[in-house]
N, C-alpha and C positions, 0 to 999 in steps of 0.2 A: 518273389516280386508279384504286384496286385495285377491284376489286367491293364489297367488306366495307366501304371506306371510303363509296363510292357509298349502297349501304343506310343503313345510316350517317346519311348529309348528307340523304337525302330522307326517310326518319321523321323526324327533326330538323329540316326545313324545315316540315313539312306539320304537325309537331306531333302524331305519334300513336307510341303505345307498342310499345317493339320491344324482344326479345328475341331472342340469338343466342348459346348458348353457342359453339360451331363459329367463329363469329369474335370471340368475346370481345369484342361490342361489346352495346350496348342504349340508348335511350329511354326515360327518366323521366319521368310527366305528375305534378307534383304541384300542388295549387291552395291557394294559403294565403289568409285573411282578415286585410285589413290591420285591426287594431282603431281605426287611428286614423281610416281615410276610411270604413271601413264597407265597402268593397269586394273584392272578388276576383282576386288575383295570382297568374297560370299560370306559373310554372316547368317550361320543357322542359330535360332536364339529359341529354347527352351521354353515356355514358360509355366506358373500354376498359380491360379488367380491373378493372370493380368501381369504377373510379377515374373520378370526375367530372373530363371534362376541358373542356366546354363548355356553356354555360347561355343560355337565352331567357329574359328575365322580359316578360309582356306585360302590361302595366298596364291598369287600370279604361279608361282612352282610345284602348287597339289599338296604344302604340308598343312596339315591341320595343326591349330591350334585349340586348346580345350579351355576355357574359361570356367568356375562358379561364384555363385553370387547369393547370398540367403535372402536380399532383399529386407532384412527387416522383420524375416518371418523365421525364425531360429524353432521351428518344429520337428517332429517325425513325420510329420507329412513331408516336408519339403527337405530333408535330408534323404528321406526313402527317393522320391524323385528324382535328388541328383544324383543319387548311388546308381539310379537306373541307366544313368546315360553315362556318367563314365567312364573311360577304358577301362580295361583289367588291369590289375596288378595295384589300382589307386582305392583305399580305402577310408570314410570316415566312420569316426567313434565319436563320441563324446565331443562332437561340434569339432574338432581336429580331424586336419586332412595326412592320410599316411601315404608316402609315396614307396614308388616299387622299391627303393632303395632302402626304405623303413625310417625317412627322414621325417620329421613332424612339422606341419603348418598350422598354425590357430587361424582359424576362418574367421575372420569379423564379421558384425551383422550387417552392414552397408559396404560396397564393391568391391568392383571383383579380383579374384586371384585367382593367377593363372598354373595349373596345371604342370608345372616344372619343377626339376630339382632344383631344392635351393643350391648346391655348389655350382651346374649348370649357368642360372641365373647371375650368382655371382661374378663366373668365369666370362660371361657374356656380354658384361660391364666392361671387362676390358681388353676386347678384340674388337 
């Protein structure tokens, strides 16, 4: 992993706001109120060149959720960046995202997908 992307992944880990024009990367903190629980939801948002390409949302109960996004920029620049943030065990190849499980998801080039098993997701439909 490059430096740029390094900076990167640990402002995005730790959740604190970064700017960098020099490597065309940054740190978003924005915190929205949900009207409907009453609560507080932190959005740490990725990005490279201006372009959201990874999101945290941390709900009122402390669980993260991991979003990505190629923005329209389906490169190896911007695949190396989102590999940088990441959790472990989640890997892309070939614009395909592999989850721990070894399930496969096809990334579109325009929004986002989130970070779940697809059976997860399915099962989550209906409870």
């Amino acid at each position: 992993m490059n430096q740029r992307n390094r900076r990167l992944r640990d402002h995005f880990i730790a959740g604190k706001e970064y700017v960098s024009r020099a490597d065309n990367r940054s740190v978003i903190i924005n915190k929205d109120y949900d009207l409907i629980d009453g609560q507080t939801i932190t959005n740490i948002i990725g990005t490279l060149y201006t372009s959201a390409i990874v999101k945290r949302t941390i709900d009122k109960n402390g669980c993260n959720t991991f979003w990505i996004n190629y923005s329209n920029w389906r490169t190896r620049t911007t695949t190396a960046a989102i590999k940088a943030c990441i959790p472990g065990g989640w890997e892309i190849r070939g614009y395909k995202l592999y989850t721990p499980k070894l399930a496969t998801i096809t990334i579109p080039n325009t929004g986002w997908v989130e970070l779940k098993e697809p059976l997860d997701a399915y099962l989550d439909r209906w409870s």
